[in-house]
ChimeraX commands (.cxc) that place a marker at each C-alpha (Angstrom):
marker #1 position -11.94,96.26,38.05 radius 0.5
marker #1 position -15.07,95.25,36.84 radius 0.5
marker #1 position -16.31,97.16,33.06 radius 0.5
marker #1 position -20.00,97.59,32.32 radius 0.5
marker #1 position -20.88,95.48,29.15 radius 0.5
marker #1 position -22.73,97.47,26.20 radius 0.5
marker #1 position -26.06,96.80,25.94 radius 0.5
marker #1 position -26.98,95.25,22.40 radius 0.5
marker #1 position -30.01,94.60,20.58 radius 0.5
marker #1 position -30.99,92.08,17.83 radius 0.5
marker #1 position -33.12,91.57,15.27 radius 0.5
marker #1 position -35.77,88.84,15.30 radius 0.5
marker #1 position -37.89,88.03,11.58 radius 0.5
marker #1 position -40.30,86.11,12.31 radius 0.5
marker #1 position -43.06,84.61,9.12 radius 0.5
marker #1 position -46.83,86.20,10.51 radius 0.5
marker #1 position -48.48,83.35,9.40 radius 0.5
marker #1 position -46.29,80.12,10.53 radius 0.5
marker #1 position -44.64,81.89,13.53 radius 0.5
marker #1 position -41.72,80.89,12.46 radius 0.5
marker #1 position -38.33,82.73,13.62 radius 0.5
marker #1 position -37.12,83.26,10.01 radius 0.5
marker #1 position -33.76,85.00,11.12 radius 0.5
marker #1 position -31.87,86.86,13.77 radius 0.5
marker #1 position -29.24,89.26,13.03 radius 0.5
marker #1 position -26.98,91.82,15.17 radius 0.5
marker #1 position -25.98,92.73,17.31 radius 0.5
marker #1 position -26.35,96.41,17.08 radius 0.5
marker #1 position -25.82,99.23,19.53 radius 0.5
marker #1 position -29.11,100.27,19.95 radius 0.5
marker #1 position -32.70,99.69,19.01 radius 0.5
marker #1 position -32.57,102.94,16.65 radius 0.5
marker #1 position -29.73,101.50,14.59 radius 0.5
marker #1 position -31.25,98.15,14.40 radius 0.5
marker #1 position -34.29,99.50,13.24 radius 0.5
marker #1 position -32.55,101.54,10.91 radius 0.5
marker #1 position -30.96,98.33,9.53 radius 0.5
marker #1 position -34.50,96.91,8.51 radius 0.5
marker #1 position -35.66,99.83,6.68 radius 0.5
marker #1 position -32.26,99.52,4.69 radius 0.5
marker #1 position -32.62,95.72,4.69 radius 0.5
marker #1 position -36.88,95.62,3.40 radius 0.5
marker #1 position -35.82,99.05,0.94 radius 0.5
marker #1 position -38.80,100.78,2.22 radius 0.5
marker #1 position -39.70,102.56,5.22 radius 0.5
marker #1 position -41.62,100.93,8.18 radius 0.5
marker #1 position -43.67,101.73,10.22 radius 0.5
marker #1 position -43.12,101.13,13.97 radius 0.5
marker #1 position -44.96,100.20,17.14 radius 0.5
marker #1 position -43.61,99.67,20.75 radius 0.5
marker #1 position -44.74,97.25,23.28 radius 0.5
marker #1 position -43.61,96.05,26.47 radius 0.5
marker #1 position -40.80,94.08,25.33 radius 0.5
marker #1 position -39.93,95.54,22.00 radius 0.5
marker #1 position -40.41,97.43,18.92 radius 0.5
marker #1 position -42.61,95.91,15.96 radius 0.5
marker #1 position -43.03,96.22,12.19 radius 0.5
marker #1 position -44.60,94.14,9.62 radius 0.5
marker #1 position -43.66,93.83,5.84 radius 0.5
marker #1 position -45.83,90.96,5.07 radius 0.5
marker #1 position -45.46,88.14,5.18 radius 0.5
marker #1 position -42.73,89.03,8.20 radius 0.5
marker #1 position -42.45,90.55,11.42 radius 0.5
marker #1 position -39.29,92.77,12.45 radius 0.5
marker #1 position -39.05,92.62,16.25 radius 0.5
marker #1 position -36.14,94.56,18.01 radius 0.5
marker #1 position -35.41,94.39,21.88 radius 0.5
marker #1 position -35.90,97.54,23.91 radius 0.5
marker #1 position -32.76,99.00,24.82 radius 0.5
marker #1 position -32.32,100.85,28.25 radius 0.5
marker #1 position -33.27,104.25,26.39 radius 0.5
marker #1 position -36.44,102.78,25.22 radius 0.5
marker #1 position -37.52,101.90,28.92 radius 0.5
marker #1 position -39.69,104.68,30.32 radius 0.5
marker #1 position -43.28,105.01,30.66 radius 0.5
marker #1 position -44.79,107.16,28.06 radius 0.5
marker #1 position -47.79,109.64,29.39 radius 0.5
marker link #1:1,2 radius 0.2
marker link #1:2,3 radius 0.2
marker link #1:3,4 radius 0.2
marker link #1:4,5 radius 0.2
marker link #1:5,6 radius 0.2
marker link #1:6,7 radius 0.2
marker link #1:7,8 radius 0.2
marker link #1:8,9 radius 0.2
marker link #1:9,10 radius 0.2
marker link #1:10,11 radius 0.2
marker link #1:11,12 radius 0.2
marker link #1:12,13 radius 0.2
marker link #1:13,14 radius 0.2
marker link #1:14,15 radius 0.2
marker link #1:15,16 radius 0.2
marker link #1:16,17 radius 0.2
marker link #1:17,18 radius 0.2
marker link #1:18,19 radius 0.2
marker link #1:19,20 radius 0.2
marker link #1:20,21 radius 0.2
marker link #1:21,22 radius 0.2
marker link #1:22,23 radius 0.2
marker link #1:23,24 radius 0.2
marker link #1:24,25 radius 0.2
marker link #1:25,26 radius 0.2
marker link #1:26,27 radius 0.2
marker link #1:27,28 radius 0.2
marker link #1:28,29 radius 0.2
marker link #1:29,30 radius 0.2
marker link #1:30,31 radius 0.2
marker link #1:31,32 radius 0.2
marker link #1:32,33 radius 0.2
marker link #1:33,34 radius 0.2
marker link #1:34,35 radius 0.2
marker link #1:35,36 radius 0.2
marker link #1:36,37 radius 0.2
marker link #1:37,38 radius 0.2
marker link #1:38,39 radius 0.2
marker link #1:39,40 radius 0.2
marker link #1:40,41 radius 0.2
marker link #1:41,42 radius 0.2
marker link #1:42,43 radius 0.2
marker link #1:43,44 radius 0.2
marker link #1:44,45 radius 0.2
marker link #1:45,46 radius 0.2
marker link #1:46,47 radius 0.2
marker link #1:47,48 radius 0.2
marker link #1:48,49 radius 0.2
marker link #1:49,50 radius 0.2
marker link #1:50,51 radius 0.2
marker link #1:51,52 radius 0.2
marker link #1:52,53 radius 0.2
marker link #1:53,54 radius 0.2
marker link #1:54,55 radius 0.2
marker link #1:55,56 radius 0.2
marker link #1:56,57 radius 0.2
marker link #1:57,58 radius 0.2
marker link #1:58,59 radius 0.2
marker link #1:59,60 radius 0.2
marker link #1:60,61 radius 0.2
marker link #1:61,62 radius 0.2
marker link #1:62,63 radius 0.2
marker link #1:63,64 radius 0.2
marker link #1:64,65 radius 0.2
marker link #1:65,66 radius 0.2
marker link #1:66,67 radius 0.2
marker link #1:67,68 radius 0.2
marker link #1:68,69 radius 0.2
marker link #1:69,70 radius 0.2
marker link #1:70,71 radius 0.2
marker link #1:71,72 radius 0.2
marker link #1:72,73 radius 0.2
marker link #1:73,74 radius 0.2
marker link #1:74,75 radius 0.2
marker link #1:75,76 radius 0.2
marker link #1:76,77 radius 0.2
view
C-alpha cells in the first residue's frame, strides 16, 4: 500500500544584489505558513507577489522566495 507524501515548501533568502542563496529553511506545510514564518522571522509585514514558480517578497537587501504549493496552482482571471 502505497501513502501519498505531503507536499512541503521551503524557504529560499536570497541577497538582491550578489544573488547569493543566503539561507533555506523548512520545510513547512504549505506556502501560507511559510510565508507566515518570514513575516515573524523579518518582524514586519511583507508584501507578496506570485509568479510562475513561487511567491516573492523583498526586505532589502534580501529576497524571500517560497515554492508554490498544489493550492497555489490555478490560473488566476
Amino acid at each position: 500500500m502505497s501513502e501519498l507524501l505531503p507536499f512541503l515548501v521551503h524557504i529560499t533568502t536570497v541577497n538582491v544584489q550578489s544573488g547569493k542563496v543566503m539561507d533555506r529553511s523548512g520545510p513547512f506545510e504549505s506556502a501560507y505558513l511559510a510565508r507566515v514564518a518570514c513575516g515573524r522571522n523579518t518582524g514586519q509585514a511583507l508584501l507578496w507577489t506570485r509568479d510562475d514558480q513561487y511567491w516573492v517578497a523583498q526586505k532589502f537587501p534580501l529576497e524571500y522566495r517560497v515554492s508554490l504549493d498544489p493550492a497555489d496552482r490555478f490560473d488566476l482571471p
